[in-house]
N, C-alpha and C positions, 0 to 999 in steps of 0.2 A: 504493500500500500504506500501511495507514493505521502512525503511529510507533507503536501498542503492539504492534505487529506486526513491528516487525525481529530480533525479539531473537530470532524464531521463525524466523526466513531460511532458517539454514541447515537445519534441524531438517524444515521442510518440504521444501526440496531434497532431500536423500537417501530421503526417504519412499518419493520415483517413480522414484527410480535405479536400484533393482533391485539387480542381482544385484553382490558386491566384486570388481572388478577383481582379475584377476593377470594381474602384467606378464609381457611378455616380456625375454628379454637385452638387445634395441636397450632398449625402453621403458626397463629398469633402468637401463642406461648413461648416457641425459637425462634422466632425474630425479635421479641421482647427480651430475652436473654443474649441473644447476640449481640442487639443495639446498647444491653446495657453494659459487655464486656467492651463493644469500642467506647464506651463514653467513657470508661474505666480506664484503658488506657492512654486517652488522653490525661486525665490528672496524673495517672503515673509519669509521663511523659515532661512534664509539665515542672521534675526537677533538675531535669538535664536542661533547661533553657537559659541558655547564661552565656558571657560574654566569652570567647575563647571555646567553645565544642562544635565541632563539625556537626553536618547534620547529619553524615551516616552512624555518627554514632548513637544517634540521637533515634533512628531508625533502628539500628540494631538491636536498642531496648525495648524496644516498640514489639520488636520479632520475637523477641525472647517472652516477653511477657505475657504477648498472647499465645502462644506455644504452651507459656506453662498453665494457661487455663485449657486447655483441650481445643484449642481453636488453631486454625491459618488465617496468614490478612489472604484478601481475596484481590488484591492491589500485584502480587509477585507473580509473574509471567501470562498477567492480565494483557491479551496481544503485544508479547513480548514486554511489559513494561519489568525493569530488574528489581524495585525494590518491596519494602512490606510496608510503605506508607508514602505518599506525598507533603513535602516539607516544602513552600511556596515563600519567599523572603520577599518583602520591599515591593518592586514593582513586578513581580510573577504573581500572576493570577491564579492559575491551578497549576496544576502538574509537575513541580517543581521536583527535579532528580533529588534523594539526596545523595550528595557526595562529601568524600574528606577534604575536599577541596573548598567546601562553602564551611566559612568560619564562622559561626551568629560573633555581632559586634553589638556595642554598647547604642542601644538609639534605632536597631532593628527591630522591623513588627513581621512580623511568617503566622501563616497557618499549616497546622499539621492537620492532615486528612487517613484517617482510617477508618476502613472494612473488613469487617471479621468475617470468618465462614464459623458457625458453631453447632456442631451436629448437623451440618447443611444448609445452616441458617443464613443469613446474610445481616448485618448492621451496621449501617453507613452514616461517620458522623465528623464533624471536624470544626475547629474553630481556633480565634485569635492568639497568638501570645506576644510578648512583649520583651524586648531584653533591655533591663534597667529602666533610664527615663528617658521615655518618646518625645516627639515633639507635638506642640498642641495640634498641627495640622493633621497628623495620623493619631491620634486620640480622638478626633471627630468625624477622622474616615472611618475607625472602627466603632465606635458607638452610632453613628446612622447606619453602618451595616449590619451590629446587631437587632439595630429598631426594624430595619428592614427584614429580618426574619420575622421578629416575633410578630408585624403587622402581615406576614405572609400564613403564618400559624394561622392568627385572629378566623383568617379567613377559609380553615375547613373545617366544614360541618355539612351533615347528608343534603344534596339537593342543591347546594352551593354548585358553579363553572371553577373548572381547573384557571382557566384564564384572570380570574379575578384576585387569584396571589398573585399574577406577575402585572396587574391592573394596578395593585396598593404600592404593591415596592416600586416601581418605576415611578408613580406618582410622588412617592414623597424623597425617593434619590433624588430626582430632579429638580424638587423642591428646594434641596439643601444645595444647590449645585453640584452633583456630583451623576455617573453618567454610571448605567445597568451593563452588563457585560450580556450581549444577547446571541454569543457563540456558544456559548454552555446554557447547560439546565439542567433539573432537577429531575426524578425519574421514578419511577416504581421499582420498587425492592422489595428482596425477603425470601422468596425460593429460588432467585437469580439476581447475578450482580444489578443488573439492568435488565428494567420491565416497564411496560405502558404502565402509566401515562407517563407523554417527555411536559414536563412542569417546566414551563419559561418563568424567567425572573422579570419579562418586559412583555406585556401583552395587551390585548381588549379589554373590555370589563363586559361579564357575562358570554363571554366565549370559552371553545373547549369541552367537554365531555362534564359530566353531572359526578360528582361527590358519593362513595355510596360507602355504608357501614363495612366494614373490612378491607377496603381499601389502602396498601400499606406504599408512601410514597417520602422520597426527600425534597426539601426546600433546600436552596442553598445558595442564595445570593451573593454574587460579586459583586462586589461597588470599585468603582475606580475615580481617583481623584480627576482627571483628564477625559480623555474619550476613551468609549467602551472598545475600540477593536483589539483583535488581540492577534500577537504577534509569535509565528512558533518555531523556536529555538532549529534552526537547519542543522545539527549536530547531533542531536538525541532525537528529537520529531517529536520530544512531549512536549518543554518547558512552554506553557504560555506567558509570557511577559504584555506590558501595559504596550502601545505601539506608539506612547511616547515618553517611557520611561517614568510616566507618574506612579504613584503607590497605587496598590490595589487590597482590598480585602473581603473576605468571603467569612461565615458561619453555616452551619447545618446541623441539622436535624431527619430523623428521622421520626414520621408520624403515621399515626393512624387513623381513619375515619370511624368514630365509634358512632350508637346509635344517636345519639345527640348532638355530639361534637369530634372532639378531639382528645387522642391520649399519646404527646410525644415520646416514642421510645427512647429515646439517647437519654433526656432529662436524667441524672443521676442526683440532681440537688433542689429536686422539688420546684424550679422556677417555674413550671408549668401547671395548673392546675389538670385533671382529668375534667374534661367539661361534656 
């Protein structure tokens, strides 16, 4: 596959998936276990962030940790990608290698992205960190990027359009001056890495397929301080970077459509209520 072609990856997988999984009670149960071992490894993660560690090391813990709970990341030889997490620094958007060669320094913001497999399961979750003190500029890229999840959450519930999470986030990105990255999206998981629905972070309001109780999907909004395009590293064919070097930042979750509302899988510290 040629590299201006990956950024399409996943965009073409769900094309031929067909029809959005609903799970069942078993199914629910190991995707709720799964999502709550990657949310667990991020906090584990989350002491190696410091000024002076490379990111593979940083991955390597990553590997080990979910290893020792009975799990694989679902990220290592994912169409060939090499490692058990995405570690995304500064201006890379997603898919960020990591290597011994990226050092975190004092004043960097990255997001780590991990996917468990657990008993078959799948849990897909990732979010901000910070090395020492940022500057106010990226403190406001990442607190509108996490408003922009949680106003993406707000909006599942049975009967709801898919279209209408990437209606609110683009709305209030914008609002803040800051610009949706509309090369990625969000996607259905949980008996596969990637499953309908493809969830955009920039869309219609009330468009898209209808909400329905079992339905297990990720949010995962990019915000970029600059313009949304994204640009992919001709060396590896993952790295996406900003296409003008601005900062970029992303969060996620994994959620489910319950009969009422909503119950985020990843949540490990209660921010969410079950609604």
């Amino acid at each position: 596959m040629k590299i201006a072609h990956k950024c399409s990856i996943l965009r073409e997988e769900l094309k031929f998936m067909g029809k959005i999984v609903i799970k069942t009670p078993e199914q629910i149960d190991g995707i709720r276990k799964s999502s709550k071992l990657a949310a667990q490894a991020l906090d584990f993660a989350e002491q190696f962030v410091r000024p002076g560690v490379n990111t593979e090391f940083i991955d390597d813990k990553i590997d080990e940790f979910v290893r020792s709970h009975g799990a694989i990341s679902a990220t290592k030889g994912y169409n060939g990608y090499p490692k058990s997490s995405c570690i995304s620094l500064n201006d890379v958007i997603c898919h960020g290698i990591p290597s011994k060669t990226t050092v975190l320094k004092e004043g960097d913001i990255l997001n780590i992205d991990v996917t468990t497999i657990l008993d078959g399961y799948y849990g897909d979750t990732s979010r901000m960190f910070t090395v020492g003190e940022i500057t106010e500029e990226a403190d406001r890229l990442i607190e509108t990027t996490l408003h922009c999840l949680d106003l993406g959450i707000e909006q599942v519930k049975p009967g709801n359009r898919f279209g209408n999470i990437g209606f609110v986030i683009n709305r209030y990105a914008k609002a803040k001056g800051y610009s949706v990255v509309y090369e990625f999206c969000g996607h259905g998981v949980g008996v596969d890495f990637h499953e309908e629905p493809q969830v955009d972070h920039a869309s219609r309001r009330n468009s898209g397929p209808e909400m329905r109780p079992g339905m297990i999907f990720t949010i995962e909004p990019m915000i970029n301080q600059g313009k949304p395009k994204a640009v992919i590293d001709r060396n590896d064919g993952w790295t996406a970077r900003t296409i003008d070097k601005r900062l970029s930042a992303q969060f996620e979750h994994t959620i489910l459509v319950t009969q009422t509302g909503y119950e985020v899988l990843t949540d490990i510290h209660n921010d969410y209520p079950i609604t």
